[in-house]
C-alpha positions as CSV (number, residue, x, y, z in Angstrom):
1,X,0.0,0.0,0.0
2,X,1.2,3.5,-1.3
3,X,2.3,5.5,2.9
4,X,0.7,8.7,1.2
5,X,-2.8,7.0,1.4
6,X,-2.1,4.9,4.2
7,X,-0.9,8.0,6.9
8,X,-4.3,10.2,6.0
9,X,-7.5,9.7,6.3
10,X,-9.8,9.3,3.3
11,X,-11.2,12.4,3.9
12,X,-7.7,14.4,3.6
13,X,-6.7,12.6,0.0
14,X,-7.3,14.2,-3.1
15,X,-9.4,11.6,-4.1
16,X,-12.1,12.6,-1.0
17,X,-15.2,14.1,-3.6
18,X,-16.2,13.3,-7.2
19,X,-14.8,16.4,-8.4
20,X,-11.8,16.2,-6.8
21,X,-11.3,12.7,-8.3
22,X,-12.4,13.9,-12.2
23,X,-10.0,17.3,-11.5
24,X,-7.1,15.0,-10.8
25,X,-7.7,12.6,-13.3
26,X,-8.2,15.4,-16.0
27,X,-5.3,16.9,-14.8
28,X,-2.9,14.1,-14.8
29,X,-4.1,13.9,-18.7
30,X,-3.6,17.5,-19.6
31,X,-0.1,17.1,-18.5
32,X,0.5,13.9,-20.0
33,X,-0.3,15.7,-23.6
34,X,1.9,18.4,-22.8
35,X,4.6,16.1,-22.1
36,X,3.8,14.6,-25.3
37,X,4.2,17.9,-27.3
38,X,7.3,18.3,-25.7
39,X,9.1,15.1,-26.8
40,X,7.3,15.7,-30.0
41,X,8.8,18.5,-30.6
42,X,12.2,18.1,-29.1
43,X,12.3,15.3,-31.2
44,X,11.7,16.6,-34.5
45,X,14.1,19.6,-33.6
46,X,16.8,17.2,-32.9
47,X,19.2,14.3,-34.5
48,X,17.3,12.0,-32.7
49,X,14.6,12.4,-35.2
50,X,17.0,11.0,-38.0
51,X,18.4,8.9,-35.4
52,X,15.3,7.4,-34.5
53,X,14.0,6.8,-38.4
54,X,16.8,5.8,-40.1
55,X,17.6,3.0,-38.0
56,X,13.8,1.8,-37.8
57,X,14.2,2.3,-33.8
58,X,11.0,3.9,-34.0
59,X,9.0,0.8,-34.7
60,X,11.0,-0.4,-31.4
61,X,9.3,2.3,-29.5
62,X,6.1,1.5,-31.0
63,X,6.4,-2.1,-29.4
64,X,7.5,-0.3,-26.0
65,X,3.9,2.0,-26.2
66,X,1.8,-1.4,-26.5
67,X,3.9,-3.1,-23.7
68,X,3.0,-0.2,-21.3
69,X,-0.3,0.0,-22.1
70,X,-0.9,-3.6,-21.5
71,X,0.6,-3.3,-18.0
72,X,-1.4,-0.1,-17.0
73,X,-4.5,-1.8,-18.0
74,X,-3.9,-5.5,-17.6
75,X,-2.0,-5.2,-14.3
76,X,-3.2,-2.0,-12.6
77,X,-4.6,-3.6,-9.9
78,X,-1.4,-5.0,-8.4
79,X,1.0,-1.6,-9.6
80,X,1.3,0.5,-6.9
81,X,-0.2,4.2,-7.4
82,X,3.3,5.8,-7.9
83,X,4.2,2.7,-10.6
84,X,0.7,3.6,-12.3
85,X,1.7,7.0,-12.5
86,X,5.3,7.3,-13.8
87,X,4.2,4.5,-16.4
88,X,1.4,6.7,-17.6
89,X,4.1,9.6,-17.9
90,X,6.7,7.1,-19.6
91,X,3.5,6.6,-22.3
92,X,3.3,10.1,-23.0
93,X,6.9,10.4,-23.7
94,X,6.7,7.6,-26.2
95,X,4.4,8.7,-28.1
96,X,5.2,12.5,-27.9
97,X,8.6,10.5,-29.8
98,X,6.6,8.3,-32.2
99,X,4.5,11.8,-33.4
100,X,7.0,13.6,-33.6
101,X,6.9,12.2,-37.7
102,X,3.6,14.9,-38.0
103,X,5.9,17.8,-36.4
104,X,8.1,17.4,-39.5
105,X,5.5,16.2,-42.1
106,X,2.8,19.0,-41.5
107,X,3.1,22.9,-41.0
108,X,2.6,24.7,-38.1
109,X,-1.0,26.0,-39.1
110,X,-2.7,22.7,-39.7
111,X,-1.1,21.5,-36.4
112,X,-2.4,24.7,-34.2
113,X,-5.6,24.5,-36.1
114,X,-5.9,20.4,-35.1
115,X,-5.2,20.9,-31.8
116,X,-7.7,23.8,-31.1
117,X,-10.8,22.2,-33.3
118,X,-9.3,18.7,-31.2
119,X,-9.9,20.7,-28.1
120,X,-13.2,22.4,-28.8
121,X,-14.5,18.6,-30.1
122,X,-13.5,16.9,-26.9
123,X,-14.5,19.6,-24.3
124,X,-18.0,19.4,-25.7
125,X,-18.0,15.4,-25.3
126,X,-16.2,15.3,-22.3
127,X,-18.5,18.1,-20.9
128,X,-21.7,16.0,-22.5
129,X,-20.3,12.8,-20.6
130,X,-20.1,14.5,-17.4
131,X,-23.7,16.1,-17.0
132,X,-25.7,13.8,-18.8
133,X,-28.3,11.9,-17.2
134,X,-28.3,8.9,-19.8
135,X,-26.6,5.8,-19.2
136,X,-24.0,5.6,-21.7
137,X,-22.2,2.1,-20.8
138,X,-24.5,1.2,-24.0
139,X,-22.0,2.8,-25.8
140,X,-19.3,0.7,-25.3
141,X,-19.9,-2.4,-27.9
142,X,-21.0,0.1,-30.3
143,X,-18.2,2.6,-29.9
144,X,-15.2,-0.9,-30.1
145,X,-16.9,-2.4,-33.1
146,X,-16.7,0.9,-35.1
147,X,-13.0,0.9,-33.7
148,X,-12.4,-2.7,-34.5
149,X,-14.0,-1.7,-37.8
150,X,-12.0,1.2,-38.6
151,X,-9.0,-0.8,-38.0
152,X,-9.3,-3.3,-40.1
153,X,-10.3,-1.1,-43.3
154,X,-7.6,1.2,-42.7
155,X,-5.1,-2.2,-42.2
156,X,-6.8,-3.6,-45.6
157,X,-6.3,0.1,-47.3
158,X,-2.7,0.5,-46.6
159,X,-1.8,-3.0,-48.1
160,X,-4.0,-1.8,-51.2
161,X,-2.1,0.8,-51.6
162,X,1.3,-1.3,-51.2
163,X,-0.2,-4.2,-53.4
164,X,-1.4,-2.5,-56.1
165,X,-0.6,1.3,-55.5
166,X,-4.3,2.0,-54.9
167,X,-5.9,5.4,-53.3
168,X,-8.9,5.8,-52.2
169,X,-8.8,9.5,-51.2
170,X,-12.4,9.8,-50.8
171,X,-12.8,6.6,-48.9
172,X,-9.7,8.0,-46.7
173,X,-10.8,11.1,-46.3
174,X,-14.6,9.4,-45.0
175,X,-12.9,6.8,-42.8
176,X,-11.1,9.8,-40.6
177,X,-14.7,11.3,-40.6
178,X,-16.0,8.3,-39.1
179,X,-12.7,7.4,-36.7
180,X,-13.1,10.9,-35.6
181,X,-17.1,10.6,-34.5
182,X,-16.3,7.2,-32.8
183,X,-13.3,8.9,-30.5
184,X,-16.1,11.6,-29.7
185,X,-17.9,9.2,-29.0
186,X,-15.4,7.6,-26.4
187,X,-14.5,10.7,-25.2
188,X,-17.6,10.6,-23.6
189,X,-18.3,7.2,-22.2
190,X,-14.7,7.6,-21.0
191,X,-15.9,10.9,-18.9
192,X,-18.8,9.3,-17.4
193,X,-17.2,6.0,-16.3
194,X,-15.0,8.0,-14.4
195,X,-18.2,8.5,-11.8
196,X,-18.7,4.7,-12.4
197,X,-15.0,4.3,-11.2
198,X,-15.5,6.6,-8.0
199,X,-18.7,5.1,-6.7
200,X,-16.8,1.5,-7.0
201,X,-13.3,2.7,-5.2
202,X,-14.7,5.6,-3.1
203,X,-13.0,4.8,0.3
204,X,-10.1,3.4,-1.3
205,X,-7.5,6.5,-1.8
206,X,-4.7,4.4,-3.4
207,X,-7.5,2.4,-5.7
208,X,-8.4,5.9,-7.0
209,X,-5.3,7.2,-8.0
210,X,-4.9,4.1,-10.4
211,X,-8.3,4.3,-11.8
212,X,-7.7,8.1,-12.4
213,X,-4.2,7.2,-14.2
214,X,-6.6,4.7,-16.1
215,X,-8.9,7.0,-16.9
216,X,-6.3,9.8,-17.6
217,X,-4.5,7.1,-20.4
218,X,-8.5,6.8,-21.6
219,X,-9.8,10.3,-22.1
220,X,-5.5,11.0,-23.3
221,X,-6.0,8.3,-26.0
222,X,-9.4,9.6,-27.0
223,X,-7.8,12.6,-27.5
224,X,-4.7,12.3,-28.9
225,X,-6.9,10.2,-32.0
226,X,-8.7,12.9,-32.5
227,X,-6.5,15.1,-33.3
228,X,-4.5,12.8,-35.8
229,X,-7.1,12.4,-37.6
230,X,-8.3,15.8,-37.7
231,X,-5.4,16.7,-38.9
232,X,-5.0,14.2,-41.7
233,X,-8.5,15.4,-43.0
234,X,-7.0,19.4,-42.7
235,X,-4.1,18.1,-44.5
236,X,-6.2,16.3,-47.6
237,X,-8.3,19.2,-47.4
238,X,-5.5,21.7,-48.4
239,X,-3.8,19.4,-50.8
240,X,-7.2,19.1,-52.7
């Protein structure tokens, strides 16, 4: 057991109220993406960009992002909260490095104007998720199959394109349209299971923290997709 939840009562951790819980765990993923901006951009800036592509260590890195979040979600129960934490923080740095490829690729506009329409699109869900009054857990099947869905087109694209030197920029351009609605979508059964988390571990201090680092990596995740593929319909947009 974590000695910061273990000296204090429940009522003294920062995990005491509902809003006190969804301000840490929103918290914890605002500063993971700006950890990930910074190794995004200190990579890019940097030899270790051509460092990291031109020996294909990047793929290796790829590996490590999969490996942690297999742990944080596989094993959370038996990290300890401070484990949780620095592993979550180790994710964002990973992937800050395995984006920085769109710091280089794509201009400094399109990349502002992602990340604020990104913003504006998951505050509103986020905000939706929070208030509503509908049970969203319905969402879930609904919102992996469309996931599950857009993986394996995009998969079956690519190796089109490989193959036979096939585009599809319309289809491309309408698959980002749809992965973008179903990481809304997330966004927002993400939000509200974070009450569903809280009403299950309220008492537990320590159990808390690692649900918010879970739900942090969630709602992080939700966003971070968003904004890639915002910004590959930007980018189609002003080539076209």
């Amino acid at each position: 057991m974590d000695p910061r939840y273990t000296d204090i009562a429940y009522s003294e951790s920062p995990y005491a109220t509902l809003s006190q819980y969804m301000g840490r765990t929103f918290g914890w993923m605002f500063t993971g993406l700006l950890v990930t901006f910074l190794a995004a951009v200190g990579t890019a800036r940097t030899p270790l960009f051509a460092v990291l592509y031109g020996t294909g260590l990047v793929f290796v890195l790829s590996i490590a992002e999969l490996v942690l979040v297999f742990i944080l979600s596989l094993r959370i129960n038996s990290l300890q909260p401070a484990t949780a934490t620095v592993l979550f923080y180790a994710y964002a740095v990973l992937t800050g490095v395995n984006l920085s490829v769109y710091f280089v690729i794509y201009d400094m506009g399109t990349l502002i104007l992602a990340f604020l329409l990104g913003a504006v699109y998951f505050g509103v869900m986020a905000v939706y998720g929070a208030r509503t009054q509908k049970d969203l857990s319905g969402w879930g099947p609904m919102l992996m199959g469309g996931l599950i869905s857009i993986l394996i087109v995009s998969v079956l694209g690519t190796l089109a394109n490989l193959l036979f030197h096939l585009q599809f920029g319309f289809a491309e351009l309408l698959i980002c349209a749809v992965a973008l609605l179903v990481f809304m979508g997330f966004t927002a059964y993400d939000t509200q299971k974070l009450k569903y988390y809280y009403s299950v571990f309220g008492g537990d201090a320590a159990m808390l923290h690692k649900s918010a680092v879970i739900g942090a990596l969630n709602l992080y995740l939700d966003y971070i997709n968003i904004f890639i593929y915002l910004l590959r319909i930007l980018a189609r947009n002003r080539d076209n």
